[in-house]
C-alpha positions as CSV (number, residue, x, y, z in Angstrom):
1,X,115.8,76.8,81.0
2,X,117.0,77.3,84.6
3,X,115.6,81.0,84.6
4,X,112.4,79.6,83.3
5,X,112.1,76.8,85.5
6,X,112.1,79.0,88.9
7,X,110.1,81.1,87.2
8,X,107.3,78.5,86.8
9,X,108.3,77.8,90.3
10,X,107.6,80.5,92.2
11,X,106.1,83.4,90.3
12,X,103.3,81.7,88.2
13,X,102.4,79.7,91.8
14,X,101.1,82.9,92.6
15,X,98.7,82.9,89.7
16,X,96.7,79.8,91.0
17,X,97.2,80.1,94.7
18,X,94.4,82.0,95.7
19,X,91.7,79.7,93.7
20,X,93.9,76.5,95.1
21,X,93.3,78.0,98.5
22,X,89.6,78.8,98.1
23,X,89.5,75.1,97.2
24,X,88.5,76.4,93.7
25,X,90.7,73.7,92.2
26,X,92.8,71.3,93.2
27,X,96.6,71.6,93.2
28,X,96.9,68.9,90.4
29,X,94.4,71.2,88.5
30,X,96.1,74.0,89.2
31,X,99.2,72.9,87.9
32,X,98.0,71.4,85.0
33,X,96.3,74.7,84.1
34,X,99.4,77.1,84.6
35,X,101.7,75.1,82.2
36,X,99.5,74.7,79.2
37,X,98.3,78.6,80.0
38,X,102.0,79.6,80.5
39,X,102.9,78.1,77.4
40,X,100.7,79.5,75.4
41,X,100.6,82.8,76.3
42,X,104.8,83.1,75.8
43,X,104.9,81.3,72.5
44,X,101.6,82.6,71.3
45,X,101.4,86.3,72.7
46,X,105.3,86.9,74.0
47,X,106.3,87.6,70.6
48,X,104.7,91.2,71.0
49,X,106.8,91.9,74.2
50,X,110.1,93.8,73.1
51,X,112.7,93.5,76.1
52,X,114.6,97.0,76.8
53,X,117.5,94.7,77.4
54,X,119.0,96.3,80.6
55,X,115.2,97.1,82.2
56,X,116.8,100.7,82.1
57,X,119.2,99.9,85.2
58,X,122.1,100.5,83.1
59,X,123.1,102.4,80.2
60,X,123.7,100.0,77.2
61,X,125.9,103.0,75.7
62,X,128.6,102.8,78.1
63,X,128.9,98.5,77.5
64,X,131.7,98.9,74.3
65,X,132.4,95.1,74.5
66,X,130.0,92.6,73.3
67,X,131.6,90.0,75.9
68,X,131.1,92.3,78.8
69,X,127.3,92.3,78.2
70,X,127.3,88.4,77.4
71,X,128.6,87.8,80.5
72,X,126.7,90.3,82.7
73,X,123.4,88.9,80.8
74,X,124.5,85.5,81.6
75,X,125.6,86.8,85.9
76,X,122.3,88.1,85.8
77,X,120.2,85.0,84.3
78,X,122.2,82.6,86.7
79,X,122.0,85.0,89.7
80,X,118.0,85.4,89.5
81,X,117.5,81.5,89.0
82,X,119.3,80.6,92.0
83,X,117.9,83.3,94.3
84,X,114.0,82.3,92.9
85,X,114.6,79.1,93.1
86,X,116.1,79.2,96.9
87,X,112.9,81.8,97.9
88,X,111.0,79.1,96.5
89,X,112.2,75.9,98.4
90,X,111.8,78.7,101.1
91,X,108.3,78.8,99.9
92,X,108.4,82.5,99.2
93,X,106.9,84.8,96.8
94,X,109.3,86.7,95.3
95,X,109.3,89.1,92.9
96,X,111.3,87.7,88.7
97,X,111.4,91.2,87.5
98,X,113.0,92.5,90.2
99,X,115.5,89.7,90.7
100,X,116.4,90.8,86.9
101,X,117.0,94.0,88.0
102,X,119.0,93.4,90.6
103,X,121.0,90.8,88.4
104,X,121.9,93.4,85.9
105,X,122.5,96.5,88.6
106,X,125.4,93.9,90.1
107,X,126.5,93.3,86.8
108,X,126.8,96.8,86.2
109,X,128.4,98.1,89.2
110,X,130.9,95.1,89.1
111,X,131.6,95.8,85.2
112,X,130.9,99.6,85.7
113,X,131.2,100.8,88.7
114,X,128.1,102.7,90.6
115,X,128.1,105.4,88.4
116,X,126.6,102.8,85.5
117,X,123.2,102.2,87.8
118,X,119.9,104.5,87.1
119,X,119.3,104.8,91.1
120,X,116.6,106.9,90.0
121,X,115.3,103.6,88.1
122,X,115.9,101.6,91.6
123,X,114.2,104.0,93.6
124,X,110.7,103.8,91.4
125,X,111.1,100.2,91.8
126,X,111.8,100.5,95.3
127,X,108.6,102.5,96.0
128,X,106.7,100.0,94.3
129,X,107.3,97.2,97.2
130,X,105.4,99.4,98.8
131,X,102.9,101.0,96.6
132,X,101.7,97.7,94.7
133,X,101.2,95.6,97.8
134,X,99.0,98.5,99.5
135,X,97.2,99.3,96.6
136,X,96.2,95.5,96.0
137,X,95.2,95.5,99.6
138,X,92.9,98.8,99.8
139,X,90.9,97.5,97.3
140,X,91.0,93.7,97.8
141,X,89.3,94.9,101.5
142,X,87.0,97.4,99.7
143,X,85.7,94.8,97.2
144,X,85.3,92.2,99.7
145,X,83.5,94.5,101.8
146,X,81.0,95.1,98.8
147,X,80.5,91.7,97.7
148,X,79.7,91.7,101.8
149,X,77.4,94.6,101.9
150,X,75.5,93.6,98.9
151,X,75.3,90.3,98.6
152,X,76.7,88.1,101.8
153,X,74.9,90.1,104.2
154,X,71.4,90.2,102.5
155,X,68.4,88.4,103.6
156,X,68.1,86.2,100.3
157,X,71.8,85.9,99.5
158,X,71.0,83.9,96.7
159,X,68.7,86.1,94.7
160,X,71.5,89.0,95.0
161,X,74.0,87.1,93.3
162,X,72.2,86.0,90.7
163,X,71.6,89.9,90.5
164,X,75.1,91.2,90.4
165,X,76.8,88.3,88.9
166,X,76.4,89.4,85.5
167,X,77.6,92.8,85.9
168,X,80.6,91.6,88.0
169,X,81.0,89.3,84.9
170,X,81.1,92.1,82.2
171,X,83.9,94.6,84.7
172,X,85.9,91.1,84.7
173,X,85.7,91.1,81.3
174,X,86.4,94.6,80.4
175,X,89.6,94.3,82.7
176,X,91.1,91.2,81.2
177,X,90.3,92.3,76.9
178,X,91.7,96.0,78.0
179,X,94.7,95.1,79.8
180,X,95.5,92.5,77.7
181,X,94.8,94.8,74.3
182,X,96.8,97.2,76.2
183,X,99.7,95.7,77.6
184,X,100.3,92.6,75.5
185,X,98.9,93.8,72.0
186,X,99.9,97.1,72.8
187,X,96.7,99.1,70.8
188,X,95.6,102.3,71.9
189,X,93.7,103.2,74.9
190,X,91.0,104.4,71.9
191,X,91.1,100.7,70.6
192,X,91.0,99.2,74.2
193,X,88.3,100.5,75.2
194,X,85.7,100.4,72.4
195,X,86.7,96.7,72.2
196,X,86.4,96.4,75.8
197,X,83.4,98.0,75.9
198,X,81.7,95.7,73.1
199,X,82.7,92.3,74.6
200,X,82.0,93.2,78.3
201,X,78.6,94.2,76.6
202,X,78.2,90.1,75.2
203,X,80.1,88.9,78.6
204,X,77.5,90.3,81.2
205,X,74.2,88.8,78.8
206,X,75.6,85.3,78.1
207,X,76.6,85.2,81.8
208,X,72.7,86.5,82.5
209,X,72.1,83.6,81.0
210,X,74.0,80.8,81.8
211,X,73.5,82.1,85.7
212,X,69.6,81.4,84.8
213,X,70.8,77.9,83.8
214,X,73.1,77.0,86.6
215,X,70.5,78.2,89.1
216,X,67.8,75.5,87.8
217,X,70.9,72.4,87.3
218,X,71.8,73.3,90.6
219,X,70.2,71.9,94.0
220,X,72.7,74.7,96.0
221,X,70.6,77.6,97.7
222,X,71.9,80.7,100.2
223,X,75.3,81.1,100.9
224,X,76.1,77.4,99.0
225,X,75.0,78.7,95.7
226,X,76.7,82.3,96.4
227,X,80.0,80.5,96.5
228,X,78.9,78.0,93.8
229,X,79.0,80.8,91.5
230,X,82.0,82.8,92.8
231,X,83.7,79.5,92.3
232,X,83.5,79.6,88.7
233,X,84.4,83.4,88.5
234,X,87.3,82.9,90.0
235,X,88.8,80.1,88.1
236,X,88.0,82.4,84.9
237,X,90.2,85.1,87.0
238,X,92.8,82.8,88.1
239,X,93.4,81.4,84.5
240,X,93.9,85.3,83.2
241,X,96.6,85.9,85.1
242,X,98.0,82.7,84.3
243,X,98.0,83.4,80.7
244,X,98.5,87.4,81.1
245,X,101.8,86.5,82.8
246,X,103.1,84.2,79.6
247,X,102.3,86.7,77.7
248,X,104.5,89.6,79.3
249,X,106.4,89.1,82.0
250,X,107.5,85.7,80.6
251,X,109.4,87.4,77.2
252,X,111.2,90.0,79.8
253,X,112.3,87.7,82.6
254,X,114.1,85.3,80.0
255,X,115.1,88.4,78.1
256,X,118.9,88.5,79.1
257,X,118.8,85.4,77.1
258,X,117.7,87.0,74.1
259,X,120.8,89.4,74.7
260,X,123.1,86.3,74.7
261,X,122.0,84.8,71.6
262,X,122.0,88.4,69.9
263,X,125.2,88.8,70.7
264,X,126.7,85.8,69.5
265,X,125.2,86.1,66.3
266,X,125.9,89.5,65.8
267,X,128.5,90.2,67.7
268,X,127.0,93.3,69.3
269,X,124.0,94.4,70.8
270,X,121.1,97.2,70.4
271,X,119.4,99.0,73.4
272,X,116.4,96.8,72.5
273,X,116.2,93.0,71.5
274,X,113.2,91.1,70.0
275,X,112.7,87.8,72.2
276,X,112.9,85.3,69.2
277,X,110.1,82.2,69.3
278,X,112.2,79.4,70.1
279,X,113.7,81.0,73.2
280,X,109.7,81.8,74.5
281,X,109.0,78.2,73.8
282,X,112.1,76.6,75.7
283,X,111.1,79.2,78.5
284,X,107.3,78.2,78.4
285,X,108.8,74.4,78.3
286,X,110.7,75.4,82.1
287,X,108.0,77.1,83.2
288,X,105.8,74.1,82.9
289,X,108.3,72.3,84.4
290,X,108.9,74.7,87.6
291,X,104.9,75.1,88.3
292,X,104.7,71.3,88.0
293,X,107.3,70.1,90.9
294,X,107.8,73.1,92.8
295,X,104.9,75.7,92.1
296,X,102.8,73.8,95.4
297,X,105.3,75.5,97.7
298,X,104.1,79.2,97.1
299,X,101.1,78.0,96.9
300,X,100.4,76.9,99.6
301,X,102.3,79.5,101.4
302,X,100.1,82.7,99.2
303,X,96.7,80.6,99.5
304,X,97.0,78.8,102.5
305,X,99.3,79.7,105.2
306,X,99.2,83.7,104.9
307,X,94.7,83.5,105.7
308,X,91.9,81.2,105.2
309,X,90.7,81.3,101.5
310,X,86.8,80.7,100.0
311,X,85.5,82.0,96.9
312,X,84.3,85.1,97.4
313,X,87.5,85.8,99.2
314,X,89.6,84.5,96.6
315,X,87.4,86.5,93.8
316,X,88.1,89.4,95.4
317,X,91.6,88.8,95.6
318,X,92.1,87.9,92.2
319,X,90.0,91.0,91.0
320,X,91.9,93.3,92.8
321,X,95.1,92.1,91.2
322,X,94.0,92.3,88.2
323,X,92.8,96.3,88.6
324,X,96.3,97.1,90.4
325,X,98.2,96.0,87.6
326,X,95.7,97.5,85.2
327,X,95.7,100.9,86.5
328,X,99.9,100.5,87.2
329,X,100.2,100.2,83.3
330,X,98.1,103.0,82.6
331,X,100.2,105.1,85.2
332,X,103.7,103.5,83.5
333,X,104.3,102.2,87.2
334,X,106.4,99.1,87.3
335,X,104.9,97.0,89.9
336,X,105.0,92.8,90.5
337,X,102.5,90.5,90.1
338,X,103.1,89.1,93.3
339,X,103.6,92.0,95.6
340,X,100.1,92.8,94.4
341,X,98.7,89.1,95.0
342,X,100.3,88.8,98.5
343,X,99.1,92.7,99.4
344,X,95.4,91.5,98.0
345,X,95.6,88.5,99.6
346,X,96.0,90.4,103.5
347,X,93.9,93.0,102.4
348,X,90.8,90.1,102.2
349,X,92.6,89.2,105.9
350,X,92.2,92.6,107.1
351,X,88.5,92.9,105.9
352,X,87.7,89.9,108.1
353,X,89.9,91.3,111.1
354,X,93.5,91.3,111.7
355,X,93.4,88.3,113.8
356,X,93.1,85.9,110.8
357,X,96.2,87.4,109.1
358,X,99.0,85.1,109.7
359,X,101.5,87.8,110.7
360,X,104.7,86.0,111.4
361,X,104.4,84.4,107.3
362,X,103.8,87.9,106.1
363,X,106.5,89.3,108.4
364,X,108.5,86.5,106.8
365,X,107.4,87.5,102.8
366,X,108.4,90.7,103.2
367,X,111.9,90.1,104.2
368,X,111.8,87.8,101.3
369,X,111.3,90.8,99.6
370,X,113.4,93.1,100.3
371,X,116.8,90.9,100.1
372,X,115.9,90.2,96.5
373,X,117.7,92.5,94.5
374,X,120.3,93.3,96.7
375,X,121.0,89.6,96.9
376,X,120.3,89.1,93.4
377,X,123.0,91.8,92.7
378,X,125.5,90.6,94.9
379,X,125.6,87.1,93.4
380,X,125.1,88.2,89.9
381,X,128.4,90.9,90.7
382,X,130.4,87.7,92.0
383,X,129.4,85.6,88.9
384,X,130.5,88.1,86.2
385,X,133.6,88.4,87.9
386,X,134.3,84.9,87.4
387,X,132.8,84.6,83.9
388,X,134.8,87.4,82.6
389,X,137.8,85.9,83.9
390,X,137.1,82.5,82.1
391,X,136.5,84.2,78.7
């Protein structure tokens, strides 16, 4: 529950922060939204994520007793919450997965020695601190620059967006159904597509319409009803990633839990463990818990503090996320959710001039960062020490 709880802390913050920044929702909203989307995507959808129970740091083979990996699951559960959950009173984004991975590269050394660590593993996951955050930047300033060119900078603002919004629409909606068909449903890229296809077909002429409504409810014109619209297009993006992230990364953050239970009812462990239901719903019950009275932290650190946020800047941002991670899973790259938001988030910065990007809080993120599996490790190679000792 602890694991859970700083997850909902600091990593699902993330999710919302951009739209809580544009002032897309309030923070109250936001919060509200994150739990129940949270908790439905783990106990709904989590069921399909299968945990490879070491994230491939260490070699299960070379664990013979069941009490070494019980504890060095535990080192690693206990290690992660307490570093998320300090980065987050620090109000920093920091990265679950990798705090996981640096949990069970401790407990592997400590049980081990060095020898037990893929380095290979860690250096991929290195190269992604770097990777993911530039990626999400390149294109959150290439997208912004679009939106821009073709619609911001126009002579009738208005009429262009109610242009393009439809289209913009239907690649929203091909992203979320293939990703999520991909990555959480795990079909074929065959399957993905054609279904993708098909309901970004249905997204782009109900949203024709329903722009064709808004246009005559509303009394917004130019720039006003640009953002008007962006608004709502972004809260649709913002609630994604919200659910998208109960639905995977929840089930593998709270999987060394699943190892602990496995192995005290069986008395040994598999390279791979099925997250059971009730541990996805106790973690979805945290989560709601962390986003609700400490997710405003991040928040307002990722959608605030970092650069000034409004719609179109948060769309782009949140767009740009979601295409990262997209193309990452296609690739098999391992990258974080919030490396990508933070990257995005100075890449819209950037677009506008490097001036408005609060330098000393990114300067700040990234140290964040970069201690988090080393410090992860340390703690989690202290902890299994003691635990070991105890049993």
């Amino acid at each position: 529950m602890g694991m859970a709880f700083a997850i909902g802390a600091n990593d699902v913050a993330n999710s919302m922060a951009t739209a809580v920044g544009a002032k897309a929702i309030t923070p109250k909203q936001a919060v509200i939204i994150a739990a129940i989307l949270e908790f439905l995507g783990a106990v709904l959808f989590g069921a399909h994520v299968t945990s490879t129970i070491t994230k491939g740091i260490i070699d299960p083979g070379t664990v013979s007793n069941p009490n070494v990996l019980l504890c060095g699951a535990f080192a690693a559960l206990v290690s992660s919450a307490v570093w998320i959950i300090a980065a987050t009173l620090w109000g920093m984004p920091v990265s679950t997965t990798h705090s996981i991975v640096g949990g069970m590269a401790g407990f592997g050394i400590a049980a081990m020695g060095w020898s037990a660590v893929n380095w290979l593993k860690l250096l991929v996951i290195a190269s992604t601190w770097i990777l993911s955050p530039l990626a999400g930047g390149v294109l959150s300033y290439l997208v912004f620059k679009m939106i821009s060119l073709l619609i911001l900078r126009q002579s009738s603002p208005e009429l262009k967006v109610k242009r393009y919004a439809p289209f913009i629409v239907g690649t929203i909606v091909f992203i979320i159904v293939y990703l999520f068909s991909l990555k959480t449903l795990h079909q074929s890229q065959s399957v993905s597509i054609v279904w993708s296809l098909l309901i970004a077909v249905i997204g782009t002429f109900v949203s024709r319409y329903l722009v064709k409504q808004w246009s005559k409810k509303s009394n917004l014109r130019q720039y006003d009803f640009v953002e008007y619209l962006f608004r709502k297009l972004q809260i649709m993006t913002s609630c994604y990633v919200s659910f998208s992230h109960g639905a995977n990364d929840v089930a593998n953050a709270i999987g060394p839990l699943a190892v602990i239970y496995w192995v005290m009812q069986n008395g040994s462990v598999g390279s791979h463990v099925t997250v059971p239901l009730w541990i996805l719903g106790l973690g979805g019950i945290g989560i709601s818990l962390g986003v609700s009275l400490l997710g405003y932290k991040v928040m307002k650190t990722v959608g605030e503090d970092l650069t000034s946020l409004n719609n179109t800047r948060g769309f782009s941002i949140d767009f740009s996320t979601a295409t990262t991670v997209l193309v990452s899973s296609v690739l098999g790259m391992p990258v974080s959710t919030t490396h990508v938001v933070v990257g995005s988030v100075v890449g819209v910065g950037m677009a506008r001039g490097i001036e408005v990007v609060n330098i000393k809080v990114l300067k700040t993120i990234v140290t964040s960062w970069l201690l988090t599996v080393p410090l992860a490790a340390l703690l989690s190679a202290i902890l299994f020490n003691v635990f070991i000792r105890i049993i």
